[in-house]
N, C-alpha and C positions, 0 to 999 in steps of 0.2 A: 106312206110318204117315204122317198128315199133320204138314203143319211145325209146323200150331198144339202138337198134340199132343207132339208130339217138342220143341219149344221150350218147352213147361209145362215136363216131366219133366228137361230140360235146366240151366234157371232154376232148379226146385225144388232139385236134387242141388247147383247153386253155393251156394243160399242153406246150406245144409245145411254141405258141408266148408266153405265160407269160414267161417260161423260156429265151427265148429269150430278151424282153425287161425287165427282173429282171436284169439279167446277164450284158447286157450292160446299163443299168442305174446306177446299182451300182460301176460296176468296170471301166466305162470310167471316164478320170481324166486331158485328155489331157488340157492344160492353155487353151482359146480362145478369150477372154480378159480379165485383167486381173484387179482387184478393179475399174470395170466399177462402175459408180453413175451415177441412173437417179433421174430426178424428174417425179410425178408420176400429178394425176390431179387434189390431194387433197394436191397440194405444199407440200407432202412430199419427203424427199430424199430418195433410197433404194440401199445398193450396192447390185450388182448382184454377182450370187456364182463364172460364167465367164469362168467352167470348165466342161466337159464331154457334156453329154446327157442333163444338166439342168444348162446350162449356160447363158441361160438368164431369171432363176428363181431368186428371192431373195437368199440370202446366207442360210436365215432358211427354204422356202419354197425347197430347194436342199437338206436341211439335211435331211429333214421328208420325200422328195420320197427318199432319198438314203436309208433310215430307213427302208420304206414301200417295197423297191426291196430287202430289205435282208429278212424280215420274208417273204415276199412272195416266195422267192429262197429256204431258207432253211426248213420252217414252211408248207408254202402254200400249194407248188407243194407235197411235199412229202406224207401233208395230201389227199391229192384230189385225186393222184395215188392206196395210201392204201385204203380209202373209195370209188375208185370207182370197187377195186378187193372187198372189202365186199361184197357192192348192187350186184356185177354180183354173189352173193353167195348167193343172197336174203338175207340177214343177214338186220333187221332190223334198227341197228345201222349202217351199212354200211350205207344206205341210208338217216338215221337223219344226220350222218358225212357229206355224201358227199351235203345234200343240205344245212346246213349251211355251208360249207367251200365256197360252190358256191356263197352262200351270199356275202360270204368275196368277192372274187374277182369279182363280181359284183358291189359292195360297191366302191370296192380300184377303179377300171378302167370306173367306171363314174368320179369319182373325177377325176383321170388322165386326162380325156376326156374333163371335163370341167373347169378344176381350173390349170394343168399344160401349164405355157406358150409353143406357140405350139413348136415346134421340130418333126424330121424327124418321129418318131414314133405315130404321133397322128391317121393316120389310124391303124394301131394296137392298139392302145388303143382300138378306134372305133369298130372295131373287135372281140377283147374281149369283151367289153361290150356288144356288142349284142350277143355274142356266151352265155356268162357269164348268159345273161339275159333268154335266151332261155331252155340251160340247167339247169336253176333254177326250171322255171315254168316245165318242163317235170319230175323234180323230186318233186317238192312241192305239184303239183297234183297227183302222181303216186299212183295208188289204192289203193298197199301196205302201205301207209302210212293213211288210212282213220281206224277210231277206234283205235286209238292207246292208248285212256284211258284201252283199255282192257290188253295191251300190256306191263302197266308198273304194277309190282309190287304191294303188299297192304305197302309195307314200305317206296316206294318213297314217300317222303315228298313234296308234290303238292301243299302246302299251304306257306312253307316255301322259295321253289324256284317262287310262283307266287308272294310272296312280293319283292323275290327280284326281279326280271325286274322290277314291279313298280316302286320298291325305284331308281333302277338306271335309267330307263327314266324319272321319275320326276327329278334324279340331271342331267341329262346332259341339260335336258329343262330347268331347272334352271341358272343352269352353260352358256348356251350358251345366254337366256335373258339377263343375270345380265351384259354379254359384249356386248350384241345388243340394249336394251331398251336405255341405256343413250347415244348411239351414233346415234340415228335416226336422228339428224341432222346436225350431220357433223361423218364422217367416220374416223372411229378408226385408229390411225397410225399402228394397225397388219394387215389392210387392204393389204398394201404396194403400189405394181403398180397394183396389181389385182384389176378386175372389181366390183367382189359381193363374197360375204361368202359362196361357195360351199359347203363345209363340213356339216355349222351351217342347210342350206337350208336341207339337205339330213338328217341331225338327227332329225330336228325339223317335216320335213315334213313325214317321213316313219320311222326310228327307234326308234324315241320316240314315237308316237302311235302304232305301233306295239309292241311295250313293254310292256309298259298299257295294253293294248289289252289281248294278251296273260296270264299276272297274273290274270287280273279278270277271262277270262275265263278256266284257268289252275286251281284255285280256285274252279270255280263249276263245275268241274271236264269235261270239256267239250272237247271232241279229239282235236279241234282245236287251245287251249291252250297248250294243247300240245305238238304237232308242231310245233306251232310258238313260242315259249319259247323253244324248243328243238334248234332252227332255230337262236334263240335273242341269244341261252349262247353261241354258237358255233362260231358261228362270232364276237358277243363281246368276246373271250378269244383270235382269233386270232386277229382282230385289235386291241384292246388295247394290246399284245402283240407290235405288231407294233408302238401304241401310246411308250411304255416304251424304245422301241428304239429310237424314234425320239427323244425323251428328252434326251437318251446318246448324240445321235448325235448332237443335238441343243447346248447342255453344251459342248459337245469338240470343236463344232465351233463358241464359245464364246459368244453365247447369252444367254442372260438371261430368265430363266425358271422360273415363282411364285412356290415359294415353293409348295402351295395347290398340284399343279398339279404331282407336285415329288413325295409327299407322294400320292394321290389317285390315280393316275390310275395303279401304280403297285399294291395297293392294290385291286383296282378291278379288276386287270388281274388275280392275285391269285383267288381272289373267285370265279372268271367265273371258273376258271381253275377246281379247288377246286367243282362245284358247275357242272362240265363237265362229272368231275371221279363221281358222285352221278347220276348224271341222266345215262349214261350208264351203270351201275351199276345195276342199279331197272330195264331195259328193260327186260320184259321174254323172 
């Protein structure tokens, strides 16, 4: 089977369950119990959200998937269909879209996989994820995308977009230390009933060096910084997209949000944004 092939039918099946489990993540609502409270193993208390598809999440861990199923419903899907009609156009950009958007829902359906309490959807998560994973790597190596330093422009600013990944994977590495180091011996009440820090495991292990990674090598102009900072803006503007809702959603379901995090991560959604429209822009 060729990759193109095998990468349609791949993409198609994501668009297919993600829609599926966005759809019914976000809009099931039925009660199923209803201000349950556990205690958790770290003697803390957590009420659970008690409603739809993520009713025996915490109340905040339900706002942030129901956050996460609406950019991926309205954001995700619609990106991944448009950039995968580019790539079948060989449109170069078609395919920098479609494998950072892959990223995205790679990203989003491991955390599903392993941080959302289980519920009847976890082999579709399961599913995605490894579809998600597969059609990553079929597009991340795809030939089309080898020298791509020759591909951009002499006005893309390569030194400018390579500091920014560093600055922002040095602050999410920062950002997620400064709440891990002082809790190494006893676990943080954001913990809640959950086992271990999914998210923090997954930026600290693969998106914060991969960020790094990419500016220095985007710096010395090297294809593969390229890439992978083509790879870092596109999935960071669609998840921190996602982060800016979860904070609506978190503030209307009456938790409290640190300021810090109000003011930056919309502002970093804007400059990935911002910093999206520029790299596509200089593609020749």
């Amino acid at each position: 089977m060729q990759a193109k092939t095998a990468n349609n039918i791949l993409v198609f099946c994501i668009i297919i369950l993600a829609l599926i489990a966005s759809v019914y993540g976000f809009f099931s609502n039925t009660t199923i119990h209803e201000n349950k409270v556990i205690q958790t193993v770290h003697e803390e208390t957590v009420t659970l959200y008690g409603k739809g598809l993520y009713c025996n999440d915490s109340v905040s861990m339900a706002a942030q998937a129901r956050a996460q199923d609406s950019i991926t419903l309205f954001v995700g899907i619609p990106l991944l269909i448009v950039s995968l009609w580019l790539s079948n156009k060989n449109s170069i950009k078609g395919k920098l879209l479609l494998t950072g958007t892959l990223g995205y829902f790679l990203y989003t359906y491991v955390s599903y996989s392993f941080l959302a309490s289980y519920n009847m959807f976890f082999l579709l998560y399961v599913t995605l994820m490894s579809m998600s994973f597969f059609a990553f790597i079929i597009n991340f190596t795809a030939p089309e995308l080898k020298d791509l330093n020759s591909r951009f422009t002499r006005k893309f600013p390569k030194k400018y977009i390579g500091l920014f990944t560093i600055v922002v994977g040095l602050f999410v590495c920062l950002l997620w230390l400064g709440m891990l180091v002082p809790s190494i011996k006893k676990a943080p009440a954001l913990l809640e009933q959950y086992t271990t820090f999914v998210i923090q495991a997954l930026d600290l292990g693969f998106v914060v060096p991969a960020a790094i990674l990419s500016g220095i090598l985007l710096i010395k102009n090297k294809s593969l910084g390229y890439l992978l900072a083509s790879t870092i803006i596109i999935k960071g503007a669609t998840l921190l997209l996602a982060l800016v809702m979860m904070i609506i959603f978190m503030i209307m379901s009456g938790i409290d949000v640190p300021l810090i995090q109000i003011i930056v991560f919309p502002l970093c959604a804007l400059l990935c944004i911002i910093n999206l429209f520029i790299l596509l822009v200089r593609i020749a």
